[in-house]
N, C-alpha and C positions, 0 to 999 in steps of 0.2 A: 521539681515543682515549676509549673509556669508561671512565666512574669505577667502575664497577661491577664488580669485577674477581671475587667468587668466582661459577663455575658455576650454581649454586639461586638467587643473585639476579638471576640475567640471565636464568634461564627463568620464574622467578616476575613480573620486569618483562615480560618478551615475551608472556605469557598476560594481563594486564593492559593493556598497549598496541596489540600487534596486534588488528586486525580483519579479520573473513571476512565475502565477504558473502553472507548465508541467508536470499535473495529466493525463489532457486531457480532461478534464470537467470544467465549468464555473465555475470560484472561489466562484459565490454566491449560487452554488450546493452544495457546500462544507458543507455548514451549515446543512444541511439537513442530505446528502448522508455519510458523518463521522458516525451521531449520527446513523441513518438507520445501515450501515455497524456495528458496535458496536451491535448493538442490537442484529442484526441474527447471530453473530458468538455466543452470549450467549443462547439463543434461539436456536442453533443445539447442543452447549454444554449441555446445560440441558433434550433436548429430546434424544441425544444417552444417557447420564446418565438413564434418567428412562427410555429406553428401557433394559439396561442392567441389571435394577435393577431388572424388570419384570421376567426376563428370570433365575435370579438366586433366587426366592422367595422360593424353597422349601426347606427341609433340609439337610444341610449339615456338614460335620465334621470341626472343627476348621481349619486345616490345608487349604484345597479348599476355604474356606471361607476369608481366609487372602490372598491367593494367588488372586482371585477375583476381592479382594479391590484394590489391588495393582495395577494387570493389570486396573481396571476402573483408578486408579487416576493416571496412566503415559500414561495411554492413553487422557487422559484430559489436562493433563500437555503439550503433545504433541500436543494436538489443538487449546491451549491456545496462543502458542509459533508460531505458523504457522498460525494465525489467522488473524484478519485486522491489519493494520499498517497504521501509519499517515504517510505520508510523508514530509519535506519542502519543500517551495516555491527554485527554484531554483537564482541564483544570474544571473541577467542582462546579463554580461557578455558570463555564458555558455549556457541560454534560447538562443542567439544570433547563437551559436556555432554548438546548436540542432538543430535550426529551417535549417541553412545552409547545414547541413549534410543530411538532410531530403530534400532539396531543388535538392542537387546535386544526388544524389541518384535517382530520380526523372526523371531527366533528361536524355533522351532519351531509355525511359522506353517504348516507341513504335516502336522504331527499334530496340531493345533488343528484344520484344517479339515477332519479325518476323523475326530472327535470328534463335529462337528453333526451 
Protein backbone atom coordinates (compact mmCIF):
# COMPACT_ATOMS: atom_id res chain seq x y z
CA UNK A 1 0.00 0.00 0.00
CA UNK A 2 1.37 3.51 -0.72
CA UNK A 3 2.34 5.91 1.88
CA UNK A 4 1.55 8.57 -0.39
CA UNK A 5 -2.10 9.04 0.08
CA UNK A 6 -3.19 12.61 -1.31
CA UNK A 7 -3.84 12.72 -5.25
CA UNK A 8 -1.09 15.93 -6.39
CA UNK A 9 1.48 13.86 -4.48
CA UNK A 10 1.26 10.57 -6.34
CA UNK A 11 1.05 12.58 -9.80
CA UNK A 12 3.87 14.87 -8.68
CA UNK A 13 5.99 11.47 -7.67
CA UNK A 14 4.81 9.65 -10.98
CA UNK A 15 6.03 12.49 -13.32
CA UNK A 16 9.32 12.29 -11.34
CA UNK A 17 9.78 8.36 -11.36
CA UNK A 18 8.16 7.25 -14.34
CA UNK A 19 10.16 6.88 -17.57
CA UNK A 20 9.31 6.96 -21.50
CA UNK A 21 11.47 6.04 -23.80
CA UNK A 22 12.33 9.05 -26.48
CA UNK A 23 14.71 7.11 -28.71
CA UNK A 24 12.07 7.22 -31.34
CA UNK A 25 11.68 3.49 -31.72
CA UNK A 26 9.54 0.92 -29.96
CA UNK A 27 10.99 0.21 -26.44
CA UNK A 28 10.72 -3.66 -27.40
CA UNK A 29 13.11 -2.84 -30.51
CA UNK A 30 15.41 -2.04 -28.06
CA UNK A 31 16.37 -5.41 -27.32
CA UNK A 32 17.33 -6.29 -30.62
CA UNK A 33 18.50 -2.84 -32.22
CA UNK A 34 21.27 -2.02 -28.88
CA UNK A 35 22.82 -5.61 -29.44
CA UNK A 36 22.55 -5.09 -33.72
CA UNK A 37 24.07 -1.44 -33.14
CA UNK A 38 26.92 -2.96 -30.80
CA UNK A 39 27.75 -5.28 -33.20
CA UNK A 40 28.33 -3.20 -36.42
CA UNK A 41 30.33 -0.54 -34.77
CA UNK A 42 32.89 -3.61 -33.89
CA UNK A 43 32.45 -5.14 -37.09
CA UNK A 44 33.48 -1.68 -39.05
CA UNK A 45 36.26 -1.54 -36.32
CA UNK A 46 37.82 -4.67 -37.18
CA UNK A 47 37.42 -4.44 -40.97
CA UNK A 48 39.10 -0.82 -41.22
CA UNK A 49 41.64 -2.50 -38.76
CA UNK A 50 42.43 -5.33 -41.48
CA UNK A 51 42.14 -3.21 -44.19
CA UNK A 52 44.97 -1.00 -42.78
CA UNK A 53 46.88 -3.97 -41.78
CA UNK A 54 46.70 -5.26 -45.57
CA UNK A 55 48.04 -1.93 -46.94
CA UNK A 56 50.94 -1.84 -44.54
CA UNK A 57 52.23 -5.69 -45.06
CA UNK A 58 55.50 -5.06 -46.81
CA UNK A 59 58.68 -3.98 -45.38
CA UNK A 60 59.46 -1.40 -43.34
CA UNK A 61 61.99 0.45 -41.09
CA UNK A 62 61.18 0.37 -37.22
CA UNK A 63 60.55 3.87 -37.04
CA UNK A 64 57.24 3.97 -39.96
CA UNK A 65 56.27 0.96 -38.40
CA UNK A 66 55.62 2.47 -34.86
CA UNK A 67 54.38 5.51 -36.40
CA UNK A 68 51.64 3.10 -38.19
CA UNK A 69 50.77 1.31 -35.07
CA UNK A 70 49.93 4.42 -33.42
CA UNK A 71 48.07 6.17 -36.14
CA UNK A 72 45.77 2.60 -36.37
CA UNK A 73 45.29 2.58 -32.56
CA UNK A 74 44.08 6.33 -32.12
CA UNK A 75 42.36 6.03 -35.04
CA UNK A 76 40.41 3.07 -33.31
CA UNK A 77 40.40 4.73 -30.15
CA UNK A 78 38.69 7.58 -32.01
CA UNK A 79 35.88 5.25 -33.32
CA UNK A 80 35.49 3.43 -30.28
CA UNK A 81 34.60 6.93 -28.44
CA UNK A 82 32.19 8.21 -31.39
CA UNK A 83 30.58 4.89 -31.65
CA UNK A 84 26.89 3.68 -30.48
CA UNK A 85 25.75 4.88 -27.22
CA UNK A 86 22.92 3.77 -25.14
CA UNK A 87 20.80 6.19 -24.05
CA UNK A 88 18.19 6.50 -20.84
CA UNK A 89 14.74 6.36 -20.81
CA UNK A 90 13.72 9.81 -20.19
CA UNK A 91 11.65 10.98 -16.94
CA UNK A 92 7.77 11.48 -17.28
CA UNK A 93 7.88 14.85 -16.64
CA UNK A 94 10.31 16.18 -19.57
CA UNK A 95 8.88 13.17 -22.28
CA UNK A 96 5.69 15.50 -21.45
CA UNK A 97 7.71 18.80 -22.05
CA UNK A 98 9.15 17.10 -25.49
CA UNK A 99 6.24 15.86 -26.85
CA UNK A 100 4.48 19.60 -26.27
CA UNK A 101 7.47 21.44 -27.79
CA UNK A 102 7.05 19.06 -30.75
CA UNK A 103 3.26 19.68 -30.61
CA UNK A 104 3.61 23.46 -30.78
CA UNK A 105 6.24 23.77 -33.23
CA UNK A 106 3.89 21.86 -35.39
CA UNK A 107 1.28 24.21 -35.34
CA UNK A 108 0.56 26.17 -38.21
CA UNK A 109 3.26 24.62 -40.20
CA UNK A 110 0.93 25.10 -43.31
CA UNK A 111 0.52 28.76 -43.25
CA UNK A 112 4.33 29.05 -42.42
CA UNK A 113 4.91 27.23 -45.45
CA UNK A 114 2.73 29.58 -47.76
CA UNK A 115 4.37 32.42 -46.34
CA UNK A 116 7.95 31.48 -48.09
Amino acid sequence: MSKVKNPQEKKRLSYSKDRRNAYGENDKASRKSIRSNKRATSQAERSKNNKLRSLFTGKFDDDHADEVEIDIRSALKLRRVRGFKKYPDLPLKEYIELQNRKRNKRIGRKVRSKLK
